[in-house]
N, CA, C and O atoms as CSV, one atom per row, in Angstrom:
chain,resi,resn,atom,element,x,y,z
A,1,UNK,N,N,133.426,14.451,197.874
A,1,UNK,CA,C,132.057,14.813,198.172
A,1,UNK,C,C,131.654,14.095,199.454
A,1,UNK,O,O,132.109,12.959,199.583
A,2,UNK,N,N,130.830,14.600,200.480
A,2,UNK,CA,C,130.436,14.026,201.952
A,2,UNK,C,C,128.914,14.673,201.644
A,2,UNK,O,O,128.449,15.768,201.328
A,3,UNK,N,N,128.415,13.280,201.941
A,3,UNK,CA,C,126.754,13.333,202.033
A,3,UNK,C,C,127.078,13.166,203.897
A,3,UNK,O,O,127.813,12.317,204.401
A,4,UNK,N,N,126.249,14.294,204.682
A,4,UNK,CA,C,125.884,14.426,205.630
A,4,UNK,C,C,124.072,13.923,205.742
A,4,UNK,O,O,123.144,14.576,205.264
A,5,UNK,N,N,123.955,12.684,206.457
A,5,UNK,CA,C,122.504,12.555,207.087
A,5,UNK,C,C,122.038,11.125,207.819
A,5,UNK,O,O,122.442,11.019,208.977
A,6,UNK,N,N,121.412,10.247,207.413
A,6,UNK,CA,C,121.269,9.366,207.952
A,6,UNK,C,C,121.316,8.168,207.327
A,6,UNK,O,O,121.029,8.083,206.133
A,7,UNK,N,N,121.626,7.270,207.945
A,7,UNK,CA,C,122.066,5.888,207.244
A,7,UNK,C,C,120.780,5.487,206.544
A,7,UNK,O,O,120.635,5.413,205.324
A,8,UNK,N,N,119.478,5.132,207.866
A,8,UNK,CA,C,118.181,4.644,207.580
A,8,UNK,C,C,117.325,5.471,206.598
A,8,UNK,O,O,116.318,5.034,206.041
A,9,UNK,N,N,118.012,7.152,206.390
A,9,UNK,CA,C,117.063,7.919,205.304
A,9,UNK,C,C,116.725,7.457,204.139
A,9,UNK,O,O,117.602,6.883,203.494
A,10,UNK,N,N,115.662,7.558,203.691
A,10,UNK,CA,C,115.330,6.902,202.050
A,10,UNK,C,C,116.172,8.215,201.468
A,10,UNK,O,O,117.167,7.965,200.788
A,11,UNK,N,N,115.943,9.100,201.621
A,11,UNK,CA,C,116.674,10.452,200.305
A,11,UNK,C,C,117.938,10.245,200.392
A,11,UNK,O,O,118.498,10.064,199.310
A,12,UNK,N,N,118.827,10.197,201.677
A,12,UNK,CA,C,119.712,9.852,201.369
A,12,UNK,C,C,120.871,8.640,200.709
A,12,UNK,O,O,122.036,8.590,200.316
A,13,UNK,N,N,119.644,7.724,200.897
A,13,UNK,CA,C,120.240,6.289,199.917
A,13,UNK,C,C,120.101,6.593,198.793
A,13,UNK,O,O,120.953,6.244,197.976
A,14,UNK,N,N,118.874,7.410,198.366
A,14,UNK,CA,C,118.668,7.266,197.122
A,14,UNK,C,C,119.816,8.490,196.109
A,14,UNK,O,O,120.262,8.417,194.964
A,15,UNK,N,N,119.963,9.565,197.235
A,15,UNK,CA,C,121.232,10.425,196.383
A,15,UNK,C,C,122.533,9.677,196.836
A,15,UNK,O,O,123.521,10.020,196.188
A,16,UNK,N,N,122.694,8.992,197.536
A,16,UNK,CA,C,123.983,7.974,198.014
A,16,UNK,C,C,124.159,7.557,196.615
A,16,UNK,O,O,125.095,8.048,195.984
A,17,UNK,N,N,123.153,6.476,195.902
A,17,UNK,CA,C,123.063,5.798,195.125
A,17,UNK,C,C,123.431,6.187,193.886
A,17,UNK,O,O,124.356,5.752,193.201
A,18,UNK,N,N,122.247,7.466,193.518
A,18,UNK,CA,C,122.984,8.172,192.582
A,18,UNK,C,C,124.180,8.796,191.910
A,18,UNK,O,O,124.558,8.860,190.740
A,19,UNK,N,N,124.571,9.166,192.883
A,19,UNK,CA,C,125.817,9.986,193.211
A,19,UNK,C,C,127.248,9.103,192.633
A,19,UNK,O,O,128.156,9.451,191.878
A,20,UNK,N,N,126.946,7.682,193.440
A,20,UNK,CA,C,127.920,6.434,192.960
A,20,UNK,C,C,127.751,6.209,192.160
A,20,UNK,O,O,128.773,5.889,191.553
A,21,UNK,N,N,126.137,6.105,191.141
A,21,UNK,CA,C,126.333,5.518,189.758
A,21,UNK,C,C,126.901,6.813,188.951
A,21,UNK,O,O,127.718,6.529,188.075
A,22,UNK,N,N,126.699,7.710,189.056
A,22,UNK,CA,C,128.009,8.415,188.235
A,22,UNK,C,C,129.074,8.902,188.529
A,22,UNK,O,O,129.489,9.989,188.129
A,23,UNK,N,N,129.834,7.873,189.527
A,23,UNK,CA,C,131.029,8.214,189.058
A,23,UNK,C,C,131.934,9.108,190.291
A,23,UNK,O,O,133.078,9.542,190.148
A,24,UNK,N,N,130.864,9.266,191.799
A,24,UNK,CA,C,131.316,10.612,192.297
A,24,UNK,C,C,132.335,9.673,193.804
A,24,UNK,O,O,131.678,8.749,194.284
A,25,UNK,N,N,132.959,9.767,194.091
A,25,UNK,CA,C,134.266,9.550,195.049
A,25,UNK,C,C,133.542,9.902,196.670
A,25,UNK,O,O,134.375,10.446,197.396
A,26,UNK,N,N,132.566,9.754,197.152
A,26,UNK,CA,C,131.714,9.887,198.321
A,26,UNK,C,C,132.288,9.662,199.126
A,26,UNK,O,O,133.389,9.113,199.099
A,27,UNK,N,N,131.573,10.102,200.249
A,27,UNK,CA,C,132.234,9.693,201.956
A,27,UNK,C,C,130.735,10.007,202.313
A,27,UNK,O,O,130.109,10.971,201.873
A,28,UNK,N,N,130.311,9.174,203.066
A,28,UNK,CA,C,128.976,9.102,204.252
A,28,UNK,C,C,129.296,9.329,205.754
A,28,UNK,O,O,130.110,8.813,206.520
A,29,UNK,N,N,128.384,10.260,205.883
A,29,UNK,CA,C,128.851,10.672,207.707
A,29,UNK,C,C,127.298,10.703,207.882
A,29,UNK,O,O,126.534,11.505,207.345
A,30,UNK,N,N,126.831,9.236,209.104
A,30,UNK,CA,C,125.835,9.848,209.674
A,30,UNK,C,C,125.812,10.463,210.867
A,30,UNK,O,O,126.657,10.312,211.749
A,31,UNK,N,N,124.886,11.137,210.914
A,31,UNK,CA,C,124.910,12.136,211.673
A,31,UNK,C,C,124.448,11.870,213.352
A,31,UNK,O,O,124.629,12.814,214.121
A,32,UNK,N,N,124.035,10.972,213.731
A,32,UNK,CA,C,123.760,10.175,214.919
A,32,UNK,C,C,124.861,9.875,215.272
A,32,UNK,O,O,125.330,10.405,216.279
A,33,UNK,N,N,125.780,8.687,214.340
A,33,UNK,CA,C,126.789,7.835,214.939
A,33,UNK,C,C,128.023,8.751,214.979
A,33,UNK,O,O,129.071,8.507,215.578
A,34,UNK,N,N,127.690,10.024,214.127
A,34,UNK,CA,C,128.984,11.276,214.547
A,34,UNK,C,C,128.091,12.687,214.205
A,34,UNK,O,O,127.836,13.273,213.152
A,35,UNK,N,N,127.853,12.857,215.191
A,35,UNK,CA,C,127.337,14.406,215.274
A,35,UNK,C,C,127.951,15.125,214.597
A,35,UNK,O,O,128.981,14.567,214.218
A,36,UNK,N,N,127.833,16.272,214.178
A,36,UNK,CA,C,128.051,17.982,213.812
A,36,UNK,C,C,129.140,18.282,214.614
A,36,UNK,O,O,129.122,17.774,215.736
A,37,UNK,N,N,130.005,18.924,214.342
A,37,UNK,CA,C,130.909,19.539,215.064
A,37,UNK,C,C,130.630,21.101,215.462
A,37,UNK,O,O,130.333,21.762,214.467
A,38,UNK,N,N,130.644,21.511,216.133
A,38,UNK,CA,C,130.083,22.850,216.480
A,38,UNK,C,C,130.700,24.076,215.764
A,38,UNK,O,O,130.403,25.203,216.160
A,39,UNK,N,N,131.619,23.884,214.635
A,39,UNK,CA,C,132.249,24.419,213.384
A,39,UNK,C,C,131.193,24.376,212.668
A,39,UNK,O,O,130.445,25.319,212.411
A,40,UNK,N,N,131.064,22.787,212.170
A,40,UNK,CA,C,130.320,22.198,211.089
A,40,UNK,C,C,129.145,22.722,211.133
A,40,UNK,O,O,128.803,22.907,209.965
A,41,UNK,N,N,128.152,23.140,212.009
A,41,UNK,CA,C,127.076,23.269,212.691
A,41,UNK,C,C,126.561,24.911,212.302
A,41,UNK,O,O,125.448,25.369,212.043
A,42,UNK,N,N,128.057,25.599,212.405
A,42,UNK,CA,C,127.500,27.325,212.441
A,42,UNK,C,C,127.440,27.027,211.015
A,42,UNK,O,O,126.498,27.317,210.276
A,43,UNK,N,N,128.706,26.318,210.622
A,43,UNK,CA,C,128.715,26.744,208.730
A,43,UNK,C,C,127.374,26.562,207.872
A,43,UNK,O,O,126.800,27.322,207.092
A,44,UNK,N,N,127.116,25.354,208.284
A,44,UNK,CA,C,125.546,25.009,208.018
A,44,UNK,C,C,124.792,26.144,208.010
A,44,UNK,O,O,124.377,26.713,207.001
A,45,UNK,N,N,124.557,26.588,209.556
A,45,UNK,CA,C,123.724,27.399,209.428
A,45,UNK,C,C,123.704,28.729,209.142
A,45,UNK,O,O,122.713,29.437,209.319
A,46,UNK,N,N,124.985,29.192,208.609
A,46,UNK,CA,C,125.361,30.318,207.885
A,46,UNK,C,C,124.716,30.402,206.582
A,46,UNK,O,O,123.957,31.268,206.149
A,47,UNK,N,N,125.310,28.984,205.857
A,47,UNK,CA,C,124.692,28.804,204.434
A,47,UNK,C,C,123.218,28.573,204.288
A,47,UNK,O,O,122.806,28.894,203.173
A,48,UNK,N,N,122.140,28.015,205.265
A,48,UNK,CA,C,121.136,27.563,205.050
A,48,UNK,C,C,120.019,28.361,205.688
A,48,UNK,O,O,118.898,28.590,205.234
A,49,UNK,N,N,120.694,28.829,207.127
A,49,UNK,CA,C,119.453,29.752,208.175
A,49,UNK,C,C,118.549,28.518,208.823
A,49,UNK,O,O,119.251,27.517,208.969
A,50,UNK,N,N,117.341,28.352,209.197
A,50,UNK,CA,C,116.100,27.490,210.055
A,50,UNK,C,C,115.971,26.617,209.040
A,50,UNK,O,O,115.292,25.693,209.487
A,51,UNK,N,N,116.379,26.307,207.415
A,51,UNK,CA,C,115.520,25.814,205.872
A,51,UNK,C,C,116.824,24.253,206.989
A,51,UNK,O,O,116.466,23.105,206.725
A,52,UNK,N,N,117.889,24.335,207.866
A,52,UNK,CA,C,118.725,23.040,208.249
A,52,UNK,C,C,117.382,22.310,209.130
A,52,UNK,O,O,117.332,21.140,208.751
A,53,UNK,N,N,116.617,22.497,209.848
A,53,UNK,CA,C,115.791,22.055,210.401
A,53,UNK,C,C,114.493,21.736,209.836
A,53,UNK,O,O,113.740,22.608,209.403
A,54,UNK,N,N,114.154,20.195,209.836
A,54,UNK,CA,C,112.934,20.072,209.175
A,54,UNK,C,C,111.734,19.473,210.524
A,54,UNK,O,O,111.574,18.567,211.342
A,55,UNK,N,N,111.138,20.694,210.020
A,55,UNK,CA,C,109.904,20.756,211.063
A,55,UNK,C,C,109.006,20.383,210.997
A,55,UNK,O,O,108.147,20.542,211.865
A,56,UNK,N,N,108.814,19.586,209.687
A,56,UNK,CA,C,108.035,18.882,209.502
A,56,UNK,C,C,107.938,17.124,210.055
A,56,UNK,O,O,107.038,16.287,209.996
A,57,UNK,N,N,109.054,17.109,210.481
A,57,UNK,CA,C,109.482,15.765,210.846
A,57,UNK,C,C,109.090,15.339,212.165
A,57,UNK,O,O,109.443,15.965,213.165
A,58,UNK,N,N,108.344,14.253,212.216
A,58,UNK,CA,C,108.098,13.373,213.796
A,58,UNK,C,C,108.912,13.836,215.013
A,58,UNK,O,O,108.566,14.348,216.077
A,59,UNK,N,N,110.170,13.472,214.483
A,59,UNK,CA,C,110.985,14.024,216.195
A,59,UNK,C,C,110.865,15.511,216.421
A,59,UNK,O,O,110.764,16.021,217.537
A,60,UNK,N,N,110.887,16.231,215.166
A,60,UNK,CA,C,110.828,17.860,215.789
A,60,UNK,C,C,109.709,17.848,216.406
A,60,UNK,O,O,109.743,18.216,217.581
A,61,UNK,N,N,108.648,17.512,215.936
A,61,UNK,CA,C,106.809,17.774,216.584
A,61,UNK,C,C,107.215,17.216,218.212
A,61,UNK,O,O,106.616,17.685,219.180
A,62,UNK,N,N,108.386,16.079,218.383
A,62,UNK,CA,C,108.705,15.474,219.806
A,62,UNK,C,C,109.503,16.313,220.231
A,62,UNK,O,O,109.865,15.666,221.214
A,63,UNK,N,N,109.806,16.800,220.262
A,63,UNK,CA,C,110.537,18.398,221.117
A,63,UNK,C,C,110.140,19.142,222.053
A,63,UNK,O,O,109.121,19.782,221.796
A,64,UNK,N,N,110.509,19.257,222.874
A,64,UNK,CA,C,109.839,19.697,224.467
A,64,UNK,C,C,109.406,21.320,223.287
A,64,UNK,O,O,109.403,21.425,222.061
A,65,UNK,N,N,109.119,22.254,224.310
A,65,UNK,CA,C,108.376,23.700,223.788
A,65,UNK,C,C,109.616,24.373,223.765
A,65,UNK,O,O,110.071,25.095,222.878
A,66,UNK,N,N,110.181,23.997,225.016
A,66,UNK,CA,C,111.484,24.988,224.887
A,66,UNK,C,C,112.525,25.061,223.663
A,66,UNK,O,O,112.999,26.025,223.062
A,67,UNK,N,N,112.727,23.449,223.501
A,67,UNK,CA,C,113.710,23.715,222.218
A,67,UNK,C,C,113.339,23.562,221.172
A,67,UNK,O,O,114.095,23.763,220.222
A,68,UNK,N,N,112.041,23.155,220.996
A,68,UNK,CA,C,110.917,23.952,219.753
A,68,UNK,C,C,111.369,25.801,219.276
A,68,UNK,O,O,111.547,26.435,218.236
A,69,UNK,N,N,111.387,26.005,220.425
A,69,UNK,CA,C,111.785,27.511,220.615
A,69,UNK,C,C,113.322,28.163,220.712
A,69,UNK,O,O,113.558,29.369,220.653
A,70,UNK,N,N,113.963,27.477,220.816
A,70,UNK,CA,C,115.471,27.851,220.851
A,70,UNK,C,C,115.654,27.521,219.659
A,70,UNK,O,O,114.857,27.034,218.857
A,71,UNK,N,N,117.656,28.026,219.444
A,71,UNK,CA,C,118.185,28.501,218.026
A,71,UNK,C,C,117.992,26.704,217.179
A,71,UNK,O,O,117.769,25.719,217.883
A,72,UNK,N,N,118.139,26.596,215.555
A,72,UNK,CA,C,118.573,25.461,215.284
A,72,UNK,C,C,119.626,24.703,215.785
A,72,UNK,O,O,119.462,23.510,216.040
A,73,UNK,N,N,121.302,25.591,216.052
A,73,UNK,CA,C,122.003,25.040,216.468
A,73,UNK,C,C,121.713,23.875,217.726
A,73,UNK,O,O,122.034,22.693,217.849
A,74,UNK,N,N,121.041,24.715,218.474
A,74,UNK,CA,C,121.077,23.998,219.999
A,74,UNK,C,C,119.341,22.615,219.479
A,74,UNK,O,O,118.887,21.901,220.374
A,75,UNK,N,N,118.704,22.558,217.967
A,75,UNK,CA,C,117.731,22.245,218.021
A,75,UNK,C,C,118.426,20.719,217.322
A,75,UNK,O,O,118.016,19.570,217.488
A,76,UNK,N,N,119.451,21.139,216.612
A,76,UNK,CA,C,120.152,20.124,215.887
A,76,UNK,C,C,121.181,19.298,216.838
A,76,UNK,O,O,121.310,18.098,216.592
A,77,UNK,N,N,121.874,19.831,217.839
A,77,UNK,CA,C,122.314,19.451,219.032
A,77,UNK,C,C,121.815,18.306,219.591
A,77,UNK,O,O,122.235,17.152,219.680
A,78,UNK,N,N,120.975,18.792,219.894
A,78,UNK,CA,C,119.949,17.891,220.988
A,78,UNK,C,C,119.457,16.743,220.138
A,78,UNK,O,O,119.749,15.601,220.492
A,79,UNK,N,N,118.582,16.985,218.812
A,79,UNK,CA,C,118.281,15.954,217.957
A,79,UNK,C,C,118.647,15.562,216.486
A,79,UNK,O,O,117.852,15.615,215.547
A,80,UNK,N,N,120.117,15.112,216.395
A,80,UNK,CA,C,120.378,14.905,214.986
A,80,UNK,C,C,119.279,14.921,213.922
A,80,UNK,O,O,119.240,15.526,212.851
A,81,UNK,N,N,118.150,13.866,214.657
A,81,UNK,CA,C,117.759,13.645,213.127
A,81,UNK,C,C,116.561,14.719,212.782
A,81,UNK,O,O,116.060,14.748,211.658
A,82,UNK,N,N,116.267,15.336,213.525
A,82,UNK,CA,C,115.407,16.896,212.818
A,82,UNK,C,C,116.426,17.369,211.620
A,82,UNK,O,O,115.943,18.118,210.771
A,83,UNK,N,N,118.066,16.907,211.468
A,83,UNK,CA,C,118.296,18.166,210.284
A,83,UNK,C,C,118.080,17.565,208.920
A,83,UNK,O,O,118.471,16.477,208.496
A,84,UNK,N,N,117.276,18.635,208.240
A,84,UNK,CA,C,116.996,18.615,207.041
A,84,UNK,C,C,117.916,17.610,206.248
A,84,UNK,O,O,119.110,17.910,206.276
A,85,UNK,N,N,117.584,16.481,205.550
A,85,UNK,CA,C,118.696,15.920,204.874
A,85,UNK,C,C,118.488,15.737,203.098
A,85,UNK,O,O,117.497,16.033,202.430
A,86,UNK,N,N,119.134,15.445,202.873
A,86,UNK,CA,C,120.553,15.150,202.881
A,86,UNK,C,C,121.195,16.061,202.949
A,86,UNK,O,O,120.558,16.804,202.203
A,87,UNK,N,N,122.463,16.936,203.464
A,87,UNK,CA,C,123.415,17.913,203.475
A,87,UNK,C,C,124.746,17.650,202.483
A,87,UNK,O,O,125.782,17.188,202.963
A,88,UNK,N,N,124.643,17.944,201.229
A,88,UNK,CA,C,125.558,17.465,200.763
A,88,UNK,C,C,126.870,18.671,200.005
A,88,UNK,O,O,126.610,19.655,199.313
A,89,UNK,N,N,128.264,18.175,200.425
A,89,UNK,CA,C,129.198,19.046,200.340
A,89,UNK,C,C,130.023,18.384,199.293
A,89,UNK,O,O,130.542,17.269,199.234
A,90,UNK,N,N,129.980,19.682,198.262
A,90,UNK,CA,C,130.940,19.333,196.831
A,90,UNK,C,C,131.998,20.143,196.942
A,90,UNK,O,O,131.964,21.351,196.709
A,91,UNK,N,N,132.835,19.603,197.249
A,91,UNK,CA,C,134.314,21.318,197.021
A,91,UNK,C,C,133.759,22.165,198.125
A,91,UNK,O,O,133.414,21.498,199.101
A,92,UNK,N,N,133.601,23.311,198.219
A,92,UNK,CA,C,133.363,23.988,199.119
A,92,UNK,C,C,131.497,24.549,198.823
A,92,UNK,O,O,130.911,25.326,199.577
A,93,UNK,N,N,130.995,24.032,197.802
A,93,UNK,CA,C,129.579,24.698,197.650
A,93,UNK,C,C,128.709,23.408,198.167
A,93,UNK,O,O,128.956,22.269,197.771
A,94,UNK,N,N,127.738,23.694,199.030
A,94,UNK,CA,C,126.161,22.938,199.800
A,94,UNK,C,C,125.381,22.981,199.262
A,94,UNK,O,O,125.159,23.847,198.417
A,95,UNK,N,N,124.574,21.932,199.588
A,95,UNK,CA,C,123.392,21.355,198.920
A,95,UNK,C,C,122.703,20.742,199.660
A,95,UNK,O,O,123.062,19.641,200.077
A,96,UNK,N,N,121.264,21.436,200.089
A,96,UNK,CA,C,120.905,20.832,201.224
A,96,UNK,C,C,119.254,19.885,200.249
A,96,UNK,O,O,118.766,20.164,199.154
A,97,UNK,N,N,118.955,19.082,200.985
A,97,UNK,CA,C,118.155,17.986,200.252
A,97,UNK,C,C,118.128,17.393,199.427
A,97,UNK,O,O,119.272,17.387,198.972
A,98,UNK,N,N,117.226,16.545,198.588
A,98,UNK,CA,C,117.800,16.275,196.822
A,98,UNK,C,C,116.657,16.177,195.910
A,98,UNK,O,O,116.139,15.374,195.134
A,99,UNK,N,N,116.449,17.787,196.523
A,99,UNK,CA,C,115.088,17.747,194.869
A,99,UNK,C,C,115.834,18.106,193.357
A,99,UNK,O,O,117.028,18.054,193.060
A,100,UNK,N,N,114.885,18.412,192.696
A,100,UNK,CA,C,115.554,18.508,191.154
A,100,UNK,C,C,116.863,19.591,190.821
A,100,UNK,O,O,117.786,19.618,190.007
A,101,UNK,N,N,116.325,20.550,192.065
A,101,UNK,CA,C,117.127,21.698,191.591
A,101,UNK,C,C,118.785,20.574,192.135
A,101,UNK,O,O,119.457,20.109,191.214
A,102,UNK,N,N,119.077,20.385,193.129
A,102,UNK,CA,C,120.120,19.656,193.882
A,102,UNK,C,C,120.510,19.023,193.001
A,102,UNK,O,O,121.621,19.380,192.609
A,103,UNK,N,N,119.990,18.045,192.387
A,103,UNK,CA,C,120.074,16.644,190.977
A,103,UNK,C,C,120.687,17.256,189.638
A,103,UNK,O,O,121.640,16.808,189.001
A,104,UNK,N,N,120.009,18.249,189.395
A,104,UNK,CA,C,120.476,19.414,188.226
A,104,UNK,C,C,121.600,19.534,188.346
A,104,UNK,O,O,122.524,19.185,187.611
A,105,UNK,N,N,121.580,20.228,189.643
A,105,UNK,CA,C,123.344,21.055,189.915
A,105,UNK,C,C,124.400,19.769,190.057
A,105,UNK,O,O,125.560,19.879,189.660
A,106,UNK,N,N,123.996,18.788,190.537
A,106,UNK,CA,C,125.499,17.932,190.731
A,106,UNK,C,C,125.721,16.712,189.923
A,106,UNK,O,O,126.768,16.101,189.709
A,107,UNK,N,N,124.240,16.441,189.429
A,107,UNK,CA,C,124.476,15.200,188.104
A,107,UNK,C,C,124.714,15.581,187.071
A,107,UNK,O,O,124.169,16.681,187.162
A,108,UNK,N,N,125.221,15.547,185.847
A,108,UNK,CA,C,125.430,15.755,184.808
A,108,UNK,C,C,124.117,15.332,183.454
A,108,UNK,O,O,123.834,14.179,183.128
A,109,UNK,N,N,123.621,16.341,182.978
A,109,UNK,CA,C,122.694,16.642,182.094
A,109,UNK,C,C,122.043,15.143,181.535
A,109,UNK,O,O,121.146,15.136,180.692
């Protein structure tokens, strides 16, 4: 399992955390100190669409107009930490954030 996001994120410590107390074999990639690979990047946004970009976040609102306006790819490019986190990859099925539905699907009952 690879949690994709940020070291300093609270969601992602806190599904980091989780994840280890039961039991799950993790790998952490943040996403600053190793970007997206431009593979990694379409797949994302195959599975997810604009829901990879959170626009609600400080640095997106800091985004010139232009790449406010251009694709996610090139929005996630430019600023790691706009993408939606946590991104988390089990086997081949994604999981992007860690609300209940996310917690449901990968913790055990």
């Amino acid at each position: 399992m690879i949690i994709y996001g940020l070291s300093t994120c609270p969601l992602c410590q806190k599904a980091r955390k989780a994840l280890e107390a039961q039991g799950h074999d993790l790998a952490f990639r943040d996403v600053r100190a190793e970007p997206l690979s431009a593979e990694e990047l379409s797949e994302f946004i195959v599975e997810f669409g604009d829901r990879l970009v959170d626009r609600k976040s400080h640095e997106w609102r800091g985004l010139s107009d232009w790449l406010k306006h251009s694709e996610a790819e090139e929005q996630i490019a430019a600023q790691p930490k706009i993408m939606t986190r946590p991104l988390i990859r089990q086997g081949k099925t994604l999981f992007l954030g860690w609300d209940d539905a996310v917690q449901k699907a990968i913790l055990p009952g």
